[in-house]
C-alpha positions as CSV (number, residue, x, y, z in Angstrom):
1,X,7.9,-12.2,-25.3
2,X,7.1,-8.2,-25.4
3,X,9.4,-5.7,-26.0
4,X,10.2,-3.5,-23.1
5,X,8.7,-0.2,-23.7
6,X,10.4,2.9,-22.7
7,X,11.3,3.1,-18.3
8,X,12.1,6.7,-18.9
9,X,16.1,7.7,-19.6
10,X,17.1,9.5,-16.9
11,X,17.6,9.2,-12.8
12,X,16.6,11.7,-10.2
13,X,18.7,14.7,-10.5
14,X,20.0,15.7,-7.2
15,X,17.5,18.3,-6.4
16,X,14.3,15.9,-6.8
17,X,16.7,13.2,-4.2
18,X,17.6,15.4,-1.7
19,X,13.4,16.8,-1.8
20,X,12.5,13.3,-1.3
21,X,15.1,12.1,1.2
22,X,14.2,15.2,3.4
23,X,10.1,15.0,2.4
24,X,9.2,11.8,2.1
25,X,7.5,12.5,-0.9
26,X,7.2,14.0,-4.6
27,X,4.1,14.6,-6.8
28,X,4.4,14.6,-10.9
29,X,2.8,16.3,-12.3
30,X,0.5,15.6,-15.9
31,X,2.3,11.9,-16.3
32,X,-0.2,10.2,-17.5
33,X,-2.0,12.4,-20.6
34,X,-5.7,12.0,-21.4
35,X,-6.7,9.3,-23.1
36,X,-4.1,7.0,-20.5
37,X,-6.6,8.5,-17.9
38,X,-9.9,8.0,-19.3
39,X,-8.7,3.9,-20.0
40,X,-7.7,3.7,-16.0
41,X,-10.5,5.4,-15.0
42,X,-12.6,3.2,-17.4
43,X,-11.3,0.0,-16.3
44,X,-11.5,1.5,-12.4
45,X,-15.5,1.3,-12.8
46,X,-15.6,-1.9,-14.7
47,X,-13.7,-3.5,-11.5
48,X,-15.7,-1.8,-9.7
49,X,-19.2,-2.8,-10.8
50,X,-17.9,-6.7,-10.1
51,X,-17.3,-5.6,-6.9
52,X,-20.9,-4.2,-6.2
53,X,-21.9,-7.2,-7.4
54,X,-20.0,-9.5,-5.7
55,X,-21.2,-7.8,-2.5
56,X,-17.2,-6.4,-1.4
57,X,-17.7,-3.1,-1.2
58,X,-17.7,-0.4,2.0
59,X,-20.5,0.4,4.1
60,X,-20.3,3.6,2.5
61,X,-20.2,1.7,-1.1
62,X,-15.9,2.4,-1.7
63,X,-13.9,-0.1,-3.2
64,X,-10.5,-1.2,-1.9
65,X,-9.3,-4.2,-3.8
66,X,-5.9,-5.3,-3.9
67,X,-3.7,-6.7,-6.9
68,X,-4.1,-4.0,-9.3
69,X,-2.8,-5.9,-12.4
70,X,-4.3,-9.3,-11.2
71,X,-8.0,-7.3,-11.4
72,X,-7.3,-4.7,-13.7
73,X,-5.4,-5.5,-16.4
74,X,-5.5,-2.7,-18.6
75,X,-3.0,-0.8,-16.0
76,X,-0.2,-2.8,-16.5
77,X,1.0,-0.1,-18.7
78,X,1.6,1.5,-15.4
79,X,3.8,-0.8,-14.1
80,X,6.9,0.7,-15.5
81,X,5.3,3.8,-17.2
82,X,8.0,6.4,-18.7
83,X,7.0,9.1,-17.1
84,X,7.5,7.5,-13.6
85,X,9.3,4.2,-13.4
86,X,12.8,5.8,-13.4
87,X,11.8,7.4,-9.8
88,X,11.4,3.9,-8.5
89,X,14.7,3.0,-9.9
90,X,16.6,6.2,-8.8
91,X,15.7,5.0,-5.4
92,X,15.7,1.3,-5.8
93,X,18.2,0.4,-8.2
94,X,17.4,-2.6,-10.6
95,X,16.7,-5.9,-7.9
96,X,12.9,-4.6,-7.0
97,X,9.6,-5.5,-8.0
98,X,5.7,-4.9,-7.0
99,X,4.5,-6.5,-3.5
100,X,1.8,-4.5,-2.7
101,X,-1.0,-3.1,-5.3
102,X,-4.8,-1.8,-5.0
103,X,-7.6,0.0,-6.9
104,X,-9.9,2.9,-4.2
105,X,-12.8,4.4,-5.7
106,X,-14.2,6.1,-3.3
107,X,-17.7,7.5,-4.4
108,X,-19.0,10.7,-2.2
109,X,-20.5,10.1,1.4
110,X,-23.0,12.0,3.2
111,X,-23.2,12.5,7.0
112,X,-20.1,11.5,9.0
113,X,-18.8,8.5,9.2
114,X,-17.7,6.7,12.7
115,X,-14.7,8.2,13.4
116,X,-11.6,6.0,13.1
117,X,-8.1,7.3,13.5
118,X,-6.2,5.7,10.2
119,X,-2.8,7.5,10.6
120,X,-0.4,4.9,9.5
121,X,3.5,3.8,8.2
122,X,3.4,1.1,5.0
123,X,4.4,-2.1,5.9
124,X,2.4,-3.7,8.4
125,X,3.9,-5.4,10.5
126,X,7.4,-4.4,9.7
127,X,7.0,-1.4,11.7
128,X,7.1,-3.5,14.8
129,X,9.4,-5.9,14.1
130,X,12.4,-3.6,12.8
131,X,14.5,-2.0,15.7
132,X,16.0,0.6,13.9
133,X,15.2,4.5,14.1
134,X,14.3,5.7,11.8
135,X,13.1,2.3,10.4
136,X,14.5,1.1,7.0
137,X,13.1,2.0,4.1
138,X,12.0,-0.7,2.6
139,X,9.8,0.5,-0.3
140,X,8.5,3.2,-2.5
141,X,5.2,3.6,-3.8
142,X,3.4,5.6,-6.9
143,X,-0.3,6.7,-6.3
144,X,-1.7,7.2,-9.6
145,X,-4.6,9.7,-9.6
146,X,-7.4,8.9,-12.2
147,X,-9.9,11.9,-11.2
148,X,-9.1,15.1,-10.3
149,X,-8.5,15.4,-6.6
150,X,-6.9,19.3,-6.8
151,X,-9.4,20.6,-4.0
152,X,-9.5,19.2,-0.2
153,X,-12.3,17.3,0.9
154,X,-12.2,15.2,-2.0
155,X,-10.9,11.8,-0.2
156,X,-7.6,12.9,-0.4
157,X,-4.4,11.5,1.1
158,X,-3.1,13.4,4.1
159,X,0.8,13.3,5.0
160,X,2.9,14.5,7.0
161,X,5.7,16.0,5.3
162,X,9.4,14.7,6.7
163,X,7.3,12.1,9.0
164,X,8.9,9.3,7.0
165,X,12.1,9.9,9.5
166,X,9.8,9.1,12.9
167,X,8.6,5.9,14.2
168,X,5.9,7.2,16.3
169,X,3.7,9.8,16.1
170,X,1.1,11.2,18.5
171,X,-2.3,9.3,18.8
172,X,-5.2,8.1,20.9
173,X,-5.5,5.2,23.3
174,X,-7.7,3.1,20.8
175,X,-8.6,3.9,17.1
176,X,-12.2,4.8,17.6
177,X,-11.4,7.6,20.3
178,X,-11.2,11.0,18.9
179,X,-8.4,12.6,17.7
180,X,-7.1,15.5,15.8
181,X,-5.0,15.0,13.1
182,X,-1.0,15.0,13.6
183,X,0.5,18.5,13.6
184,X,1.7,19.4,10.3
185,X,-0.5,17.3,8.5
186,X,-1.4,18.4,4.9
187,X,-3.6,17.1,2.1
188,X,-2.3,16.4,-1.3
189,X,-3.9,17.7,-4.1
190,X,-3.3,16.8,-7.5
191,X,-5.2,16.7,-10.9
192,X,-6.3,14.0,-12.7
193,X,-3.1,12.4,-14.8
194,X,-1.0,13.4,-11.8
195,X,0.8,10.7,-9.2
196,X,2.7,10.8,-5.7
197,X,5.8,9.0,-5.4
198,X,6.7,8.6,-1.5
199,X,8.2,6.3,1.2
200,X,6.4,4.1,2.6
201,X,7.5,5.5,6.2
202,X,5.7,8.8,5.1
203,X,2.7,8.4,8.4
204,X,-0.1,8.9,6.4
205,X,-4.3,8.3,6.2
206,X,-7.3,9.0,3.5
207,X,-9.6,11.5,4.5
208,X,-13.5,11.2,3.9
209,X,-15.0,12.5,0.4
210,X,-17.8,14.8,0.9
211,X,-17.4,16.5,-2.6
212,X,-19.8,15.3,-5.2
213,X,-17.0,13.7,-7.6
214,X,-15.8,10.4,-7.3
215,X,-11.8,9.4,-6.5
216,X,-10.3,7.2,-8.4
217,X,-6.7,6.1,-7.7
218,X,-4.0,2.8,-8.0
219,X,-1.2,2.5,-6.2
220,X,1.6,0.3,-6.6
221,X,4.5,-0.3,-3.8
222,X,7.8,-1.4,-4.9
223,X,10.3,-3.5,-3.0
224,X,13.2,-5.4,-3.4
225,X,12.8,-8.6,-5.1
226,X,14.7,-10.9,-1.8
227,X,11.9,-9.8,0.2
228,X,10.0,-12.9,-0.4
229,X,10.4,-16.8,0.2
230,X,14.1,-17.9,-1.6
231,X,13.1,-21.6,-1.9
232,X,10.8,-22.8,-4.2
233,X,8.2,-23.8,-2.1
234,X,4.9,-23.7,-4.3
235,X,4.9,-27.1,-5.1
236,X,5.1,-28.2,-1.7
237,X,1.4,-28.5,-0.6
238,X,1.2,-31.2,-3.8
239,X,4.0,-33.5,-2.3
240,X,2.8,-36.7,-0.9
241,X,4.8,-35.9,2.6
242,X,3.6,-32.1,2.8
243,X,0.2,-33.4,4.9
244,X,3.1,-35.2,7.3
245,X,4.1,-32.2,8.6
246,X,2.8,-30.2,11.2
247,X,0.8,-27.0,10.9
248,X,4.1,-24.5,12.2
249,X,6.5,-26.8,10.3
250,X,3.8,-26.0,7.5
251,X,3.9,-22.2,8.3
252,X,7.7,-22.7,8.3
253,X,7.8,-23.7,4.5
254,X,5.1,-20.5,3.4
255,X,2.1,-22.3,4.2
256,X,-0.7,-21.1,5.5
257,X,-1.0,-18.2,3.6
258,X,-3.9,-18.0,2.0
259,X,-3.4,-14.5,1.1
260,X,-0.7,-12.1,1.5
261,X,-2.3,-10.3,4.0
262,X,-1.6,-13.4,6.3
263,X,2.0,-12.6,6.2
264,X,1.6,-9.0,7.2
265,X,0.4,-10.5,10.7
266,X,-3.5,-9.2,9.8
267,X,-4.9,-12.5,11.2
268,X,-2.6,-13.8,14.2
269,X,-4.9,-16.4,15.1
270,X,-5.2,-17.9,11.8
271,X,-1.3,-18.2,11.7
272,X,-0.3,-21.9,13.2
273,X,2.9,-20.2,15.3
274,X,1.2,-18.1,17.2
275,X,-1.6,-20.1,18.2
276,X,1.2,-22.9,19.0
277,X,2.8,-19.7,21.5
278,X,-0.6,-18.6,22.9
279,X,-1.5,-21.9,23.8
280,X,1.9,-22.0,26.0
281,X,1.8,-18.3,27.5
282,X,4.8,-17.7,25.6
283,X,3.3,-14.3,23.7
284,X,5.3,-11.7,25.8
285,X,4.4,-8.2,25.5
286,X,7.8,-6.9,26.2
287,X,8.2,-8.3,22.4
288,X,6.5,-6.7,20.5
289,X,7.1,-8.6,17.2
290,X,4.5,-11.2,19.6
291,X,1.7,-8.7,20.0
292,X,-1.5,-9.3,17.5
């Protein structure tokens, strides 16, 4: 087994908890020093050559691939780095772990893109199937920036500071109608070596790069650990009696799920119970934890 390494010492001192509970958000700055940059970035293009080659990149040639570890290996080190893992902890206590990774490089584009509005809350659906107001928190995430995004215009994320408090924010009809960015909305800027901690309520979206460097960044979002299935239950598609059952008493169990993307709702009619509802008219859009 390997020795822990160091999860840095010390908890958020009151100043950096009350800037986060009222922001949404907190950049630190230099955590990861050079030679920790050059290997991410380094193992960011080998992933992303695979990629290429594999044919699962963007129209405009970015990568967005998800489990960071899984496909990169050589960030683990990340994972519980010193220099930020004790702001996941300040905020989550000890019961958490990762849900949620990705790698984006996001080479420069030229000419504008069709225009999509991507302002967003973490979570998928969870955002329509929680009640509360402001929603719960949930999870925490640290982007780690691998190139030096310290000028707009560079692919940036946009925020809006404090917007981790509101469940809606102002927005167009459909996504592909133009619209101007929330009010308040900033970009962050950071060097390379430098990495935003936030909420995942924060509404956010990534603007276009039209500089000519490359971004590079990993994120990892971190939730409590009883946010997933309690009973063992990957075995089950390997018992004699699993092929008894039917496909929502399947769905019932975790099956189905053939990534985790299926149990954000991305693919409804993929998912056995709501095809099972449609088929009766029973999707009511007074509900929305129903919609598609």
């Amino acid at each position: 087994m390997t020795a822990l390494t160091s999860v840095g010492a010390a908890a958020l001192t009151p100043e950096q908890r009350e800037a986060f509970d009222r922001d949404g958000y907190l950049m630190i700055r230099g955590a990861l020093d050079a030679e920790e940059i050059k290997r991410c970035s380094d193992a960011l293009d080998r992933v992303y050559e695979l990629e290429k080659e594999a044919g699962r990149l963007s129209p405009e040639g970015a990568m967005h691939r998800l489990d960071a570890v899984t496909s990169c290996p050589e960030l683990a080190f990340l994972l519980n780095h010193p220099k930020t893992f004790h702001y996941v902890w300040s905020i989550l206590g000890w019961n958490f772990h990762v849900y949620h990774s990705h790698v984006d490089k996001h080479p420069p584009i030229s000419g504008k893109r069709p225009f999509r509005f991507e302002w967003h809350q973490d979570g998928g659906r969870q955002n329509r199937e929680t009640e509360t107001d402001p929603r719960p928190r949930l999870s925490v995430k640290l982007a780690y920036f691998f190139s030096d995004l310290n000028e707009e215009g560079r692919g940036n994320t946009k925020i809006i500071p404090g917007s981790h408090l509101w469940n809606t924010i102002d927005g167009p009809p459909r996504r592909d109608v133009e619209w101007p960015d929330p009010e308040g909305a900033i970009e962050v800027t950071g060097n390379a070596g430098d990495v935003m901690f936030f909420d995942r309520r924060i509404w956010h979206a990534r603007s276009d790069n039209y500089s000519d460097l490359t971004r590079k960044v990993a994120f990892f979002g971190f939730t409590p650990r009883w946010i997933r299935a309690r009973d063992l239950v990957d075995h089950l598609p390997n018992e004699p009696w699993w092929n008894d059952l039917d496909p929502v008493q399947q769905q019932m169990l975790g099956g189905h799920m053939a990534t985790g993307d299926h149990g954000w709702g991305h693919w409804p009619k993929e998912t056995p119970l709501y095809n099972w509802l449609a088929e009766r008219d029973l999707l009511d859009p007074d509900y929305p934890a129903l919609r598609p």
